[in-house]
C-alpha positions as CSV (number, residue, x, y, z in Angstrom):
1,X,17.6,-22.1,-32.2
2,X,19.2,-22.0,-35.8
3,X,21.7,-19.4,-37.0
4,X,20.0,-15.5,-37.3
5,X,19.2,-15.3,-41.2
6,X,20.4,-11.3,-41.9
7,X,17.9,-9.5,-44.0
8,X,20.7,-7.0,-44.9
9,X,20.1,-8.5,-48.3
10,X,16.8,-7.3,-48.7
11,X,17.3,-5.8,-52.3
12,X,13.7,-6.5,-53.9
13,X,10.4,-6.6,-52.5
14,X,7.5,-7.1,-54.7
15,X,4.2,-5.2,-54.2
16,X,0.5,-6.4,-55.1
17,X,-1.7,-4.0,-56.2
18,X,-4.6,-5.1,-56.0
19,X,-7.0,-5.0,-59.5
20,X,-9.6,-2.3,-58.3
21,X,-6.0,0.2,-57.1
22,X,-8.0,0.1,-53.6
23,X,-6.6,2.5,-50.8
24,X,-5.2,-0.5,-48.7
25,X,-3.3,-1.4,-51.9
26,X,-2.1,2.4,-52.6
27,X,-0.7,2.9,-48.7
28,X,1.3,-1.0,-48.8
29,X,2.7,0.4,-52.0
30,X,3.4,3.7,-51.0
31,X,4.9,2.7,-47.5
32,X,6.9,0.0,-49.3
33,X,8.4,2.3,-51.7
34,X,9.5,4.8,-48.8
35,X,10.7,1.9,-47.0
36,X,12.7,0.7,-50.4
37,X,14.1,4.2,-50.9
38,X,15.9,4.5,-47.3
39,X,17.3,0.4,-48.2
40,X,18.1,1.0,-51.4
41,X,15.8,-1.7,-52.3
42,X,14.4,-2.5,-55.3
43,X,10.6,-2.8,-56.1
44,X,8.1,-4.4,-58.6
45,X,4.3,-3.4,-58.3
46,X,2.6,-6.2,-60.1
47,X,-1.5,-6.1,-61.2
48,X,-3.1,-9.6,-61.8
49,X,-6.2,-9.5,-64.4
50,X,-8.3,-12.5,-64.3
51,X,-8.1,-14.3,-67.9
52,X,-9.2,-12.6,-70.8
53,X,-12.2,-14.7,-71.6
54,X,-13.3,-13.5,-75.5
55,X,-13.6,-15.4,-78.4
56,X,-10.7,-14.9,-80.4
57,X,-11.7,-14.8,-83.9
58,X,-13.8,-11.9,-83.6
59,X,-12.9,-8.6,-85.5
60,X,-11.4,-6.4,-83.5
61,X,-10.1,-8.7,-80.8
62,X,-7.3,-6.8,-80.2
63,X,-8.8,-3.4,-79.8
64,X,-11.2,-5.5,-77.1
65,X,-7.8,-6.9,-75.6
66,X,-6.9,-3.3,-74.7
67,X,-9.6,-2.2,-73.4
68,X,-9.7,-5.3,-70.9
69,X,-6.3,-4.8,-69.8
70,X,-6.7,-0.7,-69.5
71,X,-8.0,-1.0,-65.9
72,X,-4.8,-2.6,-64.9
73,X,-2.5,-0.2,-66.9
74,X,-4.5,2.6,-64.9
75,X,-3.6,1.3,-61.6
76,X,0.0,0.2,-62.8
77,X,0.2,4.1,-63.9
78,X,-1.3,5.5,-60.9
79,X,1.7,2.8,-59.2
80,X,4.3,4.7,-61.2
81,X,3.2,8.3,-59.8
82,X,3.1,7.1,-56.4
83,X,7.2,6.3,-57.1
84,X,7.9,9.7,-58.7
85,X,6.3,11.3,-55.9
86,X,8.8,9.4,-53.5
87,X,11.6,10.0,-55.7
88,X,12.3,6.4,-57.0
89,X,11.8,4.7,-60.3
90,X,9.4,0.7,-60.1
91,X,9.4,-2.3,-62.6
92,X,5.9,-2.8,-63.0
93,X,3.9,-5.6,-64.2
94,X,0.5,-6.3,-65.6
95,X,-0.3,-10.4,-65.6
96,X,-3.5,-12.3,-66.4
97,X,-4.2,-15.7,-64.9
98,X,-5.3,-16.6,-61.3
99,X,-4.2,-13.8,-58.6
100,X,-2.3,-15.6,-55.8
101,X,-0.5,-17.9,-58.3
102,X,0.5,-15.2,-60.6
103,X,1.6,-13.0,-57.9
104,X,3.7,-16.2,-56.1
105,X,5.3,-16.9,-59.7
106,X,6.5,-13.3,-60.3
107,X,8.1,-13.0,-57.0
108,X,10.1,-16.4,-57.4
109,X,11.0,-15.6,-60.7
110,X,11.8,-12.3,-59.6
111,X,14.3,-13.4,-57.0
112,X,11.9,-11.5,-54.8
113,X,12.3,-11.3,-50.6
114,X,9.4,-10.0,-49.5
115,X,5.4,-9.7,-50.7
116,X,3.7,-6.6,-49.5
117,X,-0.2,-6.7,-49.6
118,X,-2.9,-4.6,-48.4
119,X,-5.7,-5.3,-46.3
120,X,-8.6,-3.6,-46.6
121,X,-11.1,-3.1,-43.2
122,X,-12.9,-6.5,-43.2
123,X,-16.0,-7.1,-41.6
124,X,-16.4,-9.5,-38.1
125,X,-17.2,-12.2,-40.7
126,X,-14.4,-11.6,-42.8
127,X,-12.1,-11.4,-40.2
128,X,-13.4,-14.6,-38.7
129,X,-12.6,-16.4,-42.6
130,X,-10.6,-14.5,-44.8
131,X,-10.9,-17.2,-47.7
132,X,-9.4,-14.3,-49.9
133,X,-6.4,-14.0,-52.5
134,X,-3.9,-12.7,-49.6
135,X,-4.8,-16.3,-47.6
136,X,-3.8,-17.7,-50.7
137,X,-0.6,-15.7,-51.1
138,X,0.4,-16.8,-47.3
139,X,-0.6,-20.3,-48.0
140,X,1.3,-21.3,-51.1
141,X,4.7,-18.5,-50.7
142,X,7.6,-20.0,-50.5
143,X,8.1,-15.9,-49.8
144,X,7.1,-13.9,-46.8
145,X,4.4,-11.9,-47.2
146,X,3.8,-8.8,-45.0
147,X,-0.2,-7.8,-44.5
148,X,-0.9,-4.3,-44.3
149,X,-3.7,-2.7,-42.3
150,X,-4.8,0.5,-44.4
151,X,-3.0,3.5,-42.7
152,X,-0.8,1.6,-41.7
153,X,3.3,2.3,-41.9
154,X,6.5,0.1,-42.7
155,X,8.4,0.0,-39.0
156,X,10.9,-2.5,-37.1
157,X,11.3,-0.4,-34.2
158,X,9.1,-2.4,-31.7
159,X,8.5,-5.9,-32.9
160,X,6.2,-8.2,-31.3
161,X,7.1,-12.0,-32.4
162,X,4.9,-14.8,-31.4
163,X,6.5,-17.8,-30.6
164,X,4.8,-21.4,-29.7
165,X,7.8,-23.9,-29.8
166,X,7.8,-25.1,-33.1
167,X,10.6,-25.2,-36.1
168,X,8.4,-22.6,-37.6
169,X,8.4,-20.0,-34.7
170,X,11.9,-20.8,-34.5
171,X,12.4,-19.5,-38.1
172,X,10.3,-16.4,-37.3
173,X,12.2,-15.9,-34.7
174,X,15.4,-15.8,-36.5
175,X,13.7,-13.7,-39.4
176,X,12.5,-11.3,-36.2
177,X,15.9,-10.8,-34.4
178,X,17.7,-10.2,-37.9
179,X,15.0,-7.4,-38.3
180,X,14.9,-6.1,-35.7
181,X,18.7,-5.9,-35.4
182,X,19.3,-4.2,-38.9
183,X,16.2,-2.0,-38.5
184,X,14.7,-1.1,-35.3
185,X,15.6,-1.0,-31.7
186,X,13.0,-3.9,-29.5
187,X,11.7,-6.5,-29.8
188,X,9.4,-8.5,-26.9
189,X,8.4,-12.4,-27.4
190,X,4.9,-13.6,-26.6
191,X,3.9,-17.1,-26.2
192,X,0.3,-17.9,-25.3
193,X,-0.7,-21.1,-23.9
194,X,-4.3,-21.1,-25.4
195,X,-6.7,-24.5,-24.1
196,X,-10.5,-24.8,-23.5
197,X,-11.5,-23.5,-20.1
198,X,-12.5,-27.2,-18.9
199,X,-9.2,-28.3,-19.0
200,X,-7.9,-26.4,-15.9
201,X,-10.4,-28.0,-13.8
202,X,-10.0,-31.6,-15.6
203,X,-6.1,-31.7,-16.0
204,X,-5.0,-28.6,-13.8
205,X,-1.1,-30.2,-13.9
206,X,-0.8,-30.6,-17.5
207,X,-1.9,-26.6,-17.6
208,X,1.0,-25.6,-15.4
209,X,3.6,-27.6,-17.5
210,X,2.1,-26.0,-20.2
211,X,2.5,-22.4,-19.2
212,X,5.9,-23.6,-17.6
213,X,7.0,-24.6,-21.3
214,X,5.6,-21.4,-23.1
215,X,7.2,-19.4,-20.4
216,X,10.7,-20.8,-21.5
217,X,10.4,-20.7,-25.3
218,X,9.5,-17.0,-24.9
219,X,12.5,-16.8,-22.8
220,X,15.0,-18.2,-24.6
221,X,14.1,-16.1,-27.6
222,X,14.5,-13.2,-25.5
223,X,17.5,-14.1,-24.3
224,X,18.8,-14.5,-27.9
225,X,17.3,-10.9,-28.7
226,X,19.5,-9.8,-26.2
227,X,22.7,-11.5,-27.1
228,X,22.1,-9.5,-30.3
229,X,22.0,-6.5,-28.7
230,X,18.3,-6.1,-28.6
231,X,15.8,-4.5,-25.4
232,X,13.4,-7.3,-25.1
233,X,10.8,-9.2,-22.9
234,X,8.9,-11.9,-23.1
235,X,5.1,-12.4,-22.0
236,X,3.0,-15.5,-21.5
237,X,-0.9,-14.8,-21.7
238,X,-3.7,-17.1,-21.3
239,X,-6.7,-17.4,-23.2
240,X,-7.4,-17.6,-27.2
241,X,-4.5,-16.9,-29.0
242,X,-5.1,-14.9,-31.5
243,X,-6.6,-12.5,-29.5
244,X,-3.9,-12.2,-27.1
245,X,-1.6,-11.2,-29.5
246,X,-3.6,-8.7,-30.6
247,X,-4.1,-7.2,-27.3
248,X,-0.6,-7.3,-26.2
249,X,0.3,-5.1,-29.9
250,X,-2.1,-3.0,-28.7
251,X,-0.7,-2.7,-25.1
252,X,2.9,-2.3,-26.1
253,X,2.1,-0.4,-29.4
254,X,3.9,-2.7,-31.3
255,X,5.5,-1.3,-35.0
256,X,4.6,-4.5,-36.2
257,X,4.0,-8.3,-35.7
258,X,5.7,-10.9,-36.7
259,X,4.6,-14.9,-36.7
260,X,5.7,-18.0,-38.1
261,X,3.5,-19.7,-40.9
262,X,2.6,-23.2,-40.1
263,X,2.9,-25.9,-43.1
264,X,-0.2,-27.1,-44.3
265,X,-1.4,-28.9,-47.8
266,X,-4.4,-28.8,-50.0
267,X,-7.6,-27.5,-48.8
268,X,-6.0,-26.5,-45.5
269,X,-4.0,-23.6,-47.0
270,X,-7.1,-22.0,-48.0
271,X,-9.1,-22.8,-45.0
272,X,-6.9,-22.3,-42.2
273,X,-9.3,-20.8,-39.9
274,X,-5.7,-19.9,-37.8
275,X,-4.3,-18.2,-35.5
276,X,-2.2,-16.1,-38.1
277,X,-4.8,-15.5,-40.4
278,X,-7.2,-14.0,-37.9
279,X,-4.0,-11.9,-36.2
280,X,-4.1,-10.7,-39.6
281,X,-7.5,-9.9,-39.8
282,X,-7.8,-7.7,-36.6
283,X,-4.2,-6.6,-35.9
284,X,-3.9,-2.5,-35.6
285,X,-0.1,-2.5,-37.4
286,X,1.5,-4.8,-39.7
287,X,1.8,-8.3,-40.2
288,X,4.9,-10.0,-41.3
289,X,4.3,-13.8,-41.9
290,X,7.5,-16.0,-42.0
291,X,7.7,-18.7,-44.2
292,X,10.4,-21.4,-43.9
């Protein structure tokens, strides 16, 4: 394992609200500017309007500008409220262009450490393939983006971090530690050891070594949890991954989950069809998505 990566330095995180100000979007801000508040953090609500597709020779162009960008200036407004109400002042920004790309551009450019992003309740179909703008956020950040279930609140008191060996898991599980060190109190380590049921009849050896090996990743992530002064303990479950992360949130009530993103180019960001992707689509708290 690397060096633990402090997020002491957490000093701006940047918001999406989404275009329609949905009630997902409103609770990631508001929950993100309580959080912000308590850090001393600063925070930048951003709303992304698709291009403005008029011709522009028209008389009164610019009157029919306005009116297309006065949704997001409501939402951006409402944004602004939300912050008085919590007692903190928000740079806020109104872009036009493609979502996911506009939204990745202003949070490099804004020296950004952090995304925060709604999720609305998705259907079983949804859920299966999100296919949507915050997919594309995850896919292309060089930023870590945390996914919020509506309802949901901004914790680090009882993180659950899954782990399955790789350099990415390893840089969640530096990102997780640091959290959980600065802000909370726990933090257990699962690693699941997910095959197709056949194989424990057909290669019943290779199995064991597997749950052998996912049973020491998990535990030397613990043991570095508890070198840093952290509670922890680590799990190995079998069965389909995703869902077994889920489950164990649910088990330990988990403040939050946190998982590594794995690389991937072209058409495979958007179609992922992964295991963090569909955590994100079922899980009952928070997901914070680590990227390298």
């Amino acid at each position: 394992m690397g060096k633990l990566v402090s997020m002491r330095k957490v000093r701006n995180i940047l918001i999406l609200v989404a275009v329609d100000g949905s009630d997902s979007s409103k609770n990631a801000l508001r929950q993100a500017i309580k959080f912000a508040r308590n850090e001393h953090c600063g925070v930048t609500a951003v709303t992304v309007l698709p291009p403005y597709e008029g011709e522009l020779d028209l008389t009164g162009f610019q009157n029919m500008r306005e009116s297309f960008r006065e949704p997001g200036e409501k939402i951006l407004a409402e944004a602004e409220k939300i912050a008085t109400e919590e007692g903190i002042q928000i740079n806020t920004i109104l872009e036009e262009g493609n979502i996911h790309e506009a939204i990745i551009d202003i949070a490099v450019a804004n020296e950004c450490d952090l995304i925060v992003m709604g999720r609305r309740g998705l259907s079983s179909i949804e859920r299966a393939f999100m296919g949507s703008v915050t997919a594309r956020v995850i896919g292309y950040s060089p930023i870590d983006v945390l996914v919020m279930p509506q309802d949901s609140v901004i914790k680090w008191n009882n993180v659950l971090l899954a782990v399955d060996g790789s350099r990415y898991s390893e840089v969640a599980s530096n990102r997780a530690i640091s959290l959980a060190q600065t802000y909370g109190q726990e933090l257990n380590v699962l690693s699941v050891v997910d095959v197709p049921a056949e194989a424990y009849a057909e290669a019943p050896d290779f199995i064991e070594k597997m749950i052998a090996n996912a049973r020491e990743t998990a535990e030397v992530v613990e043991n570095m949890a508890k070198a840093a002064g952290l509670r922890s303990r680590s799990f190995v479950r079998e069965g389909e991954a995703y869902k077994k992360i889920i489950d164990l949130a649910r088990e330990l009530e988990s403040s939050i989950i946190c998982m590594g993103s794995h690389g991937r180019t072209g058409l495979r960001r958007l179609l992922m069809g992964s295991v963090t992707e569909k955590v994100i689509g079922s899980a009952p708290c928070p997901v914070l998505v680590v990227k390298t």
